[in-house]
VMD Tcl script that builds the backbone (N, CA, C; Angstrom):
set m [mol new atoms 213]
animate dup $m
set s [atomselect $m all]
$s set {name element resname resid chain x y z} {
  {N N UNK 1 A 43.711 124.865 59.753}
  {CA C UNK 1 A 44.420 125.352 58.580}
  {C C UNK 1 A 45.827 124.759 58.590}
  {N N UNK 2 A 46.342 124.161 58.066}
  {CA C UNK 2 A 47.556 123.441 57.435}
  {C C UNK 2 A 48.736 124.656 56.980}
  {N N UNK 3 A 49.901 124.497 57.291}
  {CA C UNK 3 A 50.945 124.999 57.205}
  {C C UNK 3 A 52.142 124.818 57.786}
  {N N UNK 4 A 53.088 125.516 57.119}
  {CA C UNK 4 A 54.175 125.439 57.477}
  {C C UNK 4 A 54.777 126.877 58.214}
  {N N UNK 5 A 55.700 126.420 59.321}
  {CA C UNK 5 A 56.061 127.913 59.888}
  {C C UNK 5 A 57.374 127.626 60.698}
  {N N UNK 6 A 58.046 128.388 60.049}
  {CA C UNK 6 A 59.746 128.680 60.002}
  {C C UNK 6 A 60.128 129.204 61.091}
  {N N UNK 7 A 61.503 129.045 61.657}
  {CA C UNK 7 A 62.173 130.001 62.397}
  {C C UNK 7 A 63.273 130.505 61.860}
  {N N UNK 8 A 63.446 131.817 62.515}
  {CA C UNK 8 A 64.669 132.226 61.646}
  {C C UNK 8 A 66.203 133.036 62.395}
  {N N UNK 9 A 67.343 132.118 62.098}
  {CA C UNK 9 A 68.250 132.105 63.509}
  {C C UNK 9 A 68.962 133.250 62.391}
  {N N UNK 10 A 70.149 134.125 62.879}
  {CA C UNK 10 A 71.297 135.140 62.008}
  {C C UNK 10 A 72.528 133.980 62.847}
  {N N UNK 11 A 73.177 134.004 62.092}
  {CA C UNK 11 A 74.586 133.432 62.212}
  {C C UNK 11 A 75.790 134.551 62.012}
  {N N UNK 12 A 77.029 134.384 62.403}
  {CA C UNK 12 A 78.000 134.757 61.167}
  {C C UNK 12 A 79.234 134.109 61.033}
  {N N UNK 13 A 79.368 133.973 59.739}
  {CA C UNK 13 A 80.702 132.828 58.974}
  {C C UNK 13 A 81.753 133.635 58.675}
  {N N UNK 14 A 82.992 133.423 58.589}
  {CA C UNK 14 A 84.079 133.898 58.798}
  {C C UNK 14 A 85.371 132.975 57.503}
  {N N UNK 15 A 86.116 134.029 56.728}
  {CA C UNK 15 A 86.905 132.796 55.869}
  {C C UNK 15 A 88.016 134.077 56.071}
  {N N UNK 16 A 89.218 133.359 55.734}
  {CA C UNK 16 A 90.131 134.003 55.229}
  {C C UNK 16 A 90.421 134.878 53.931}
  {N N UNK 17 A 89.671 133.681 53.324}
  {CA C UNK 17 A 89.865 133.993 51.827}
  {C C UNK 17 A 88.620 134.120 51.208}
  {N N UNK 18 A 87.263 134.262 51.204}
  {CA C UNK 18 A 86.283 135.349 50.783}
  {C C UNK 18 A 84.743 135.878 51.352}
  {N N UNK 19 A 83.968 136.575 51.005}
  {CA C UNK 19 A 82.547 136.758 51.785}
  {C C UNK 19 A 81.619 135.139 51.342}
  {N N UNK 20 A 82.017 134.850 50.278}
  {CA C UNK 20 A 81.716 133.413 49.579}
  {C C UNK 20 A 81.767 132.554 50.671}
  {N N UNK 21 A 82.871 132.067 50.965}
  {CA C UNK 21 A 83.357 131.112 51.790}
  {C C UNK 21 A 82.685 131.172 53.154}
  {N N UNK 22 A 82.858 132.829 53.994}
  {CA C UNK 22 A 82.595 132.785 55.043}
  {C C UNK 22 A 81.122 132.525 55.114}
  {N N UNK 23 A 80.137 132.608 54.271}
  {CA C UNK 23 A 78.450 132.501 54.093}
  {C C UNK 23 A 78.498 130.842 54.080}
  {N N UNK 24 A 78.930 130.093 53.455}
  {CA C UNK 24 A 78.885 129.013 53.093}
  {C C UNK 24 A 79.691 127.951 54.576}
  {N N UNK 25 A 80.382 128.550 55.305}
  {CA C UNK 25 A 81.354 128.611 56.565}
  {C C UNK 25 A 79.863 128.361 57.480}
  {N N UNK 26 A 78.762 129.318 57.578}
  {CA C UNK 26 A 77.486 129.550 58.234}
  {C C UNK 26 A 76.643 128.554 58.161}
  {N N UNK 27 A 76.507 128.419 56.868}
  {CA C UNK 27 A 75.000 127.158 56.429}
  {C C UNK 27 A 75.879 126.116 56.829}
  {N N UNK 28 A 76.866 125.894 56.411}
  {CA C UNK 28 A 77.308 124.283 56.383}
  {C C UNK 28 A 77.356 124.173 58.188}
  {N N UNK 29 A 77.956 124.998 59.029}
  {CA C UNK 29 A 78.024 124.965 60.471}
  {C C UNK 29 A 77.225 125.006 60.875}
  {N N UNK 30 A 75.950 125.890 60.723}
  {CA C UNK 30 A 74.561 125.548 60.988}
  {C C UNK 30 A 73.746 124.193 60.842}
  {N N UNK 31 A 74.156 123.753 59.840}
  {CA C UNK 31 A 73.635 122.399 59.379}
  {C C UNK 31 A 73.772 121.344 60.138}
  {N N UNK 32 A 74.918 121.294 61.066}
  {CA C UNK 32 A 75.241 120.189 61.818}
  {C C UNK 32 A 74.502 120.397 63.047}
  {N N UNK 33 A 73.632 120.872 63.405}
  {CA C UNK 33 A 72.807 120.844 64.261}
  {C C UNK 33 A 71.230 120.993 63.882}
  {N N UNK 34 A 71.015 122.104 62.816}
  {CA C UNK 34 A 69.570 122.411 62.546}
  {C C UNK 34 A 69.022 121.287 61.197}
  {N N UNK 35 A 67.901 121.414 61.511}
  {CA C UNK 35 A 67.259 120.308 60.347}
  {C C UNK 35 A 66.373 121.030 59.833}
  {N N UNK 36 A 66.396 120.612 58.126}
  {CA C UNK 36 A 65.228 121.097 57.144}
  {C C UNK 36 A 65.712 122.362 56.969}
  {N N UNK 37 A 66.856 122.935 56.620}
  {CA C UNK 37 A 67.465 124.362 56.127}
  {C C UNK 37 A 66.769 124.862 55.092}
  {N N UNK 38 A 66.139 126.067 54.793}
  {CA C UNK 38 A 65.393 126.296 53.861}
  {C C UNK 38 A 66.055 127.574 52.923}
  {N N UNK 39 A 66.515 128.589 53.441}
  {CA C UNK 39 A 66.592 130.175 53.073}
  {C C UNK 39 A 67.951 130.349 54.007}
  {N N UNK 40 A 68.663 131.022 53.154}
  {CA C UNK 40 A 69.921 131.761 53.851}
  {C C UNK 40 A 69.527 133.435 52.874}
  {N N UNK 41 A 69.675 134.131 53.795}
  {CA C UNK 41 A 69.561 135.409 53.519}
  {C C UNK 41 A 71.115 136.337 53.790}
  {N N UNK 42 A 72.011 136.710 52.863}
  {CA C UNK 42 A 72.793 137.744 53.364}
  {C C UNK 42 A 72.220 139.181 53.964}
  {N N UNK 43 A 72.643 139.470 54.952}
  {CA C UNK 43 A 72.475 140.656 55.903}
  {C C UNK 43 A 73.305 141.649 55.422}
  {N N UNK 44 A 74.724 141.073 56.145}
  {CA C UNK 44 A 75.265 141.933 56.708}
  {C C UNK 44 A 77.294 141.301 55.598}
  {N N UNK 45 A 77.621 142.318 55.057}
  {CA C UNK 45 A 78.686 141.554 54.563}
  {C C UNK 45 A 80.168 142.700 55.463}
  {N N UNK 46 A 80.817 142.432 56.277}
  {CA C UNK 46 A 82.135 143.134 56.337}
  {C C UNK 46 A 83.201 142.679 56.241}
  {N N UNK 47 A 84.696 142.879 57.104}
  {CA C UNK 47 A 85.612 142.437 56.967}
  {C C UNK 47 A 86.311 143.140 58.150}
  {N N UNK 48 A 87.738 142.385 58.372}
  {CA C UNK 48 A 88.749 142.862 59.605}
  {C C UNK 48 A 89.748 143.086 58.990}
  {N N UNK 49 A 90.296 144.540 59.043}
  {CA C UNK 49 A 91.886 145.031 58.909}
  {C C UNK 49 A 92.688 145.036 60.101}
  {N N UNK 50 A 93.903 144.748 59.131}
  {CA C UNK 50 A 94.949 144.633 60.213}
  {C C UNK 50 A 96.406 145.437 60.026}
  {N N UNK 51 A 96.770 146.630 60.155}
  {CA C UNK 51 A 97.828 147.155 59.404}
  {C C UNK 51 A 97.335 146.999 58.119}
  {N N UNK 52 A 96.321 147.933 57.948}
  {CA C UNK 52 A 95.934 147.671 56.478}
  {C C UNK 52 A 95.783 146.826 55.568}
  {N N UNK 53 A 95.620 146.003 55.882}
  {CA C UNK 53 A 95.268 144.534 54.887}
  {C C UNK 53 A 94.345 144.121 55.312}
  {N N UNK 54 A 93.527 143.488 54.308}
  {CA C UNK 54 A 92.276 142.515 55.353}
  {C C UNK 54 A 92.486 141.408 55.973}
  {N N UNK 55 A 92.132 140.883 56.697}
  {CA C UNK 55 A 92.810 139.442 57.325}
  {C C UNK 55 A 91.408 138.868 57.221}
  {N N UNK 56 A 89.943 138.899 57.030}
  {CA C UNK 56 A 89.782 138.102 57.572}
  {C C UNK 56 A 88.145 138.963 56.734}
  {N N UNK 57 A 87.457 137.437 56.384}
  {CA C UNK 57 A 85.905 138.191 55.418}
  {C C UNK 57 A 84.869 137.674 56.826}
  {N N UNK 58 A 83.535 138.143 56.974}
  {CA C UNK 58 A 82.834 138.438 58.046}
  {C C UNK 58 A 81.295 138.280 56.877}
  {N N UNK 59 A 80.498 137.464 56.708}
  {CA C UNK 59 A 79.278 137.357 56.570}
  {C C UNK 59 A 78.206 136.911 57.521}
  {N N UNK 60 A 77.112 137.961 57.440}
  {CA C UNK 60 A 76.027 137.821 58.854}
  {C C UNK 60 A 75.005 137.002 57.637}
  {N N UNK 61 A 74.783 136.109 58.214}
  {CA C UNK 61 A 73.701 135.244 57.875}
  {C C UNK 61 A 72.212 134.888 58.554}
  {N N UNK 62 A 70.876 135.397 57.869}
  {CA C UNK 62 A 69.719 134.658 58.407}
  {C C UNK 62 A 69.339 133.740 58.045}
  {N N UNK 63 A 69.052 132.289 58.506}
  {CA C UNK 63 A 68.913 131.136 57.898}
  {C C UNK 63 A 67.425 130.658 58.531}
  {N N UNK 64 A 66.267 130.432 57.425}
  {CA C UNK 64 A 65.212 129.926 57.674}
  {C C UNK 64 A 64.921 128.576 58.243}
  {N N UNK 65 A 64.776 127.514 59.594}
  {CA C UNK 65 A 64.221 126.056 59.047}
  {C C UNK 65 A 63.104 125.912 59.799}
  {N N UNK 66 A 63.064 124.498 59.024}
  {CA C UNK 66 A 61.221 124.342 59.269}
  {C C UNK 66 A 61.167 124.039 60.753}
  {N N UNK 67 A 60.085 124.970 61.373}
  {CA C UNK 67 A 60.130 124.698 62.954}
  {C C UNK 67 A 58.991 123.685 63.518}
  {N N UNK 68 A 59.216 122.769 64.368}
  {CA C UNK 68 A 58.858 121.686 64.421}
  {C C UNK 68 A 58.435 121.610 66.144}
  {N N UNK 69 A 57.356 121.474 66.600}
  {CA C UNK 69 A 56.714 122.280 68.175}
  {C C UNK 69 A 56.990 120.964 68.552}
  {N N UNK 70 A 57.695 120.683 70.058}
  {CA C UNK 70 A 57.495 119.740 71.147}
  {C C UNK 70 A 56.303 119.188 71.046}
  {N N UNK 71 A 55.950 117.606 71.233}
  {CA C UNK 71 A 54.395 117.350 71.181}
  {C C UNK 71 A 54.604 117.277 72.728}
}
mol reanalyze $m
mol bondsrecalc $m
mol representation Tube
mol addrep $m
């Protein structure tokens, strides 16, 4: 039977300036190592205060790619 079958790693990306950025912070950093990126899934979205302000956006990322077995 023929198919395809994924693995699926969680990351998390980090921006200053939004949950946008820090998700996109994930795939693109992920990318430089994994091949055939398929699915990014948001999880988990938070953030870090500091004296009351946020300093800092926090996205948990699951990212699908195509998994490829040792011959």
């Amino acid at each position: 039977m023929d198919g395809s079958i994924y693995k699926i790693i969680e990351v998390v990306g980090t921006s200053k300036t939004s949950w946008e950025d820090a998700a996109k912070n994930a795939v693109e950093t992920a990318a430089k190592t994994l091949e055939d990126l398929r699915i990014a899934e948001i999880v988990k979205l938070d953030m870090t205060i500091d004296k009351g302000k946020v300093t800092s956006y926090r996205t948990r990322v699951n990212i699908s790619f195509k998994y490829r077995a040792e011959d």
